[in-house]
C-alpha positions as CSV (number, residue, x, y, z in Angstrom):
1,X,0.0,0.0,0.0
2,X,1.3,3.5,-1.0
3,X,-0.1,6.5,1.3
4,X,-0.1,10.0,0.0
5,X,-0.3,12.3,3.1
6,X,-1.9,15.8,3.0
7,X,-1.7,18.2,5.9
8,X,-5.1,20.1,6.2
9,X,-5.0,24.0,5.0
10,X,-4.9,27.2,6.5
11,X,-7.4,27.3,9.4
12,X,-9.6,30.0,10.6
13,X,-7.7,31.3,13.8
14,X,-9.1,33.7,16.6
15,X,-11.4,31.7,18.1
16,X,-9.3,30.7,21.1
17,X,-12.3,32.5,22.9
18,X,-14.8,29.9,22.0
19,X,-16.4,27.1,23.8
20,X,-13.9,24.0,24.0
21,X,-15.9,21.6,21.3
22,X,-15.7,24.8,19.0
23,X,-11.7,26.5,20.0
24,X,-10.5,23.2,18.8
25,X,-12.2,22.3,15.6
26,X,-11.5,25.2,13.1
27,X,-12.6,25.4,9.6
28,X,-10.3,26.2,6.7
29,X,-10.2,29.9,5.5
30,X,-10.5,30.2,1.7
31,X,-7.1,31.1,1.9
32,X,-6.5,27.6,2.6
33,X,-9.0,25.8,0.8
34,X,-7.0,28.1,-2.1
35,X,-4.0,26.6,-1.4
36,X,-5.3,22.6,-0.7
37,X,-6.5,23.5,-4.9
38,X,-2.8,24.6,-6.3
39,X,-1.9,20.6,-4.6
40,X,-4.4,19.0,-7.1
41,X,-2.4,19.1,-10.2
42,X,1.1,16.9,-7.6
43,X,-1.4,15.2,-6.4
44,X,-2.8,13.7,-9.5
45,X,0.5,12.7,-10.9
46,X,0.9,10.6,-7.2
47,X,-2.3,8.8,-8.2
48,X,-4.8,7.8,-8.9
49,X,-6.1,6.7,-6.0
50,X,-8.4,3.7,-4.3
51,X,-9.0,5.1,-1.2
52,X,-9.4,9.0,0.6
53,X,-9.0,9.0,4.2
54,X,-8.9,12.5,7.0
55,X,-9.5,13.1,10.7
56,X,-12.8,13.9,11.4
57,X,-11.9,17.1,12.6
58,X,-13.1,20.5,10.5
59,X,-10.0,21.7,9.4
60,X,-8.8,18.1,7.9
61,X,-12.8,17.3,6.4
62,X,-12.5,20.7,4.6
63,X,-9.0,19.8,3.1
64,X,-10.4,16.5,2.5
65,X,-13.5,17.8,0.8
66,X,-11.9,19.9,-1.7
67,X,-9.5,17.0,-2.4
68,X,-12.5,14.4,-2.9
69,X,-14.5,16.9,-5.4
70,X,-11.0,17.3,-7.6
71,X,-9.8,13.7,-7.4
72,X,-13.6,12.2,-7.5
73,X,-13.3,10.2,-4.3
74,X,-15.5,9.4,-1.5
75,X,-14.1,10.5,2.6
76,X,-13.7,7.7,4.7
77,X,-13.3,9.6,8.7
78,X,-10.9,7.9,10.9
79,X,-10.8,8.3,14.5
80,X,-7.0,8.1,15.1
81,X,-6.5,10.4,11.9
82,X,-7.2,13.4,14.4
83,X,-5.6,16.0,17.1
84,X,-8.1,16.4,19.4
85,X,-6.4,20.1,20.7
86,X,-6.0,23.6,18.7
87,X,-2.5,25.5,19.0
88,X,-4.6,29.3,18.3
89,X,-2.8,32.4,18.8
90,X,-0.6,30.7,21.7
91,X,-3.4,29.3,23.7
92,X,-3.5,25.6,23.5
93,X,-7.3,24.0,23.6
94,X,-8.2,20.3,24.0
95,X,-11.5,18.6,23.0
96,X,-13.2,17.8,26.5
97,X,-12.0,14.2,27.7
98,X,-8.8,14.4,25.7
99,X,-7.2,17.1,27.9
100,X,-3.4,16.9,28.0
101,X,-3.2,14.8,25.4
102,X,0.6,14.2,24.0
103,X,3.0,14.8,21.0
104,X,3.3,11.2,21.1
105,X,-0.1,9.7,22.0
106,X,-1.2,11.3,18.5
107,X,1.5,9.9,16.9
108,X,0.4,6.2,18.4
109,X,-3.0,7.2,17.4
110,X,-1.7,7.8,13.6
111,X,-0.1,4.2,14.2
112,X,-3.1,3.0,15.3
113,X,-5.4,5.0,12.1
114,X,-3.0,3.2,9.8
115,X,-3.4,-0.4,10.5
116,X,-7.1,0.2,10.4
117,X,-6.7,2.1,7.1
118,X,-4.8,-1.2,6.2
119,X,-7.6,-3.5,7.4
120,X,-10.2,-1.5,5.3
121,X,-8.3,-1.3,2.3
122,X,-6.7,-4.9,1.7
123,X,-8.6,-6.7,4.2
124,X,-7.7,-10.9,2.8
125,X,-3.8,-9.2,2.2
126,X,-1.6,-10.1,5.5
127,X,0.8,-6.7,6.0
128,X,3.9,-8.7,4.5
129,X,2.6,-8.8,1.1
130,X,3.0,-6.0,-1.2
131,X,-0.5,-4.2,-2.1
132,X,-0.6,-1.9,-4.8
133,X,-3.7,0.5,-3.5
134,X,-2.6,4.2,-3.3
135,X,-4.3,5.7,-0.3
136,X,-4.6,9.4,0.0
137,X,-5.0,10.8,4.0
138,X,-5.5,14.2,5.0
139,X,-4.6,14.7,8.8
140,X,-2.4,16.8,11.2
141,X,1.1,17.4,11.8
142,X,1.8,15.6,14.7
143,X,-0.5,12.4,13.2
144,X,1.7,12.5,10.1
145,X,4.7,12.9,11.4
146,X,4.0,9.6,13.6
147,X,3.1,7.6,10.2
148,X,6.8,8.9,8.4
């Protein structure tokens, strides 16, 4: 299996203010979603692909959205995909019941995300054997950074 991985756009910032369940799940600007478009033309020399997957948060489903209209795919949402905190303007917000969540918890929670993308997308193919599906995932930093 060959993943492409996508970091999600520019997000709206300034909302640091907000309830928690809002603070930490941005949506793109168009700024951003203007950006995630000048990827499409890379991004369709990577591919073609089987398989679109992105955190469920806003700021990744946005990315992910633009991407699935371009390439014609369909969003599969994947729990460990996500960062459930927002870095906004220095003040650092969690989702309620992931408080203090670590660096490296999302990085075992990318780990995590990619055996199940792995179990969707070959599921009669044992992890030795080589499987020719390009998968495309749009997630965070700190989740991509665990899966390279």
């Amino acid at each position: 299996m060959r993943i492409v991985a996508v970091f999600h756009g520019q997000k709206v910032e300034g909302i640091s203010d907000k309830p928690a369940e809002i603070a930490v799940n941005p949506t793109l600007t168009v700024a951003g979603m203007e950006r995630v478009q000048t990827l499409i033309p890379k991004l369709k020399e990577l591919g073609p692909y089987d398989f679109l997957f992105s955190s469920r948060l806003a700021r990744a489903l946005d990315t992910a959205s633009v991407l699935a209209l371009a390439l014609r795919l369909n969003i599969q949402t994947i729990e460990g995909l996500g960062q459930h905190a927002n870095l906004d303007g220095g003040v650092k917000t969690w989702y309620p019941g992931h408080e203090g969540e670590s660096f490296k918890e999302w990085q075992r929670q990318a780990l995590n995300a990619l055996s199940a993308i792995w179990r969707v997308t070959s599921p009669r193919i044992p992890p030795t054997i080589r499987c020719d599906r390009t998968v495309l995932v749009v997630s965070h930093r700190p989740s991509i950074a665990g899966l390279v």
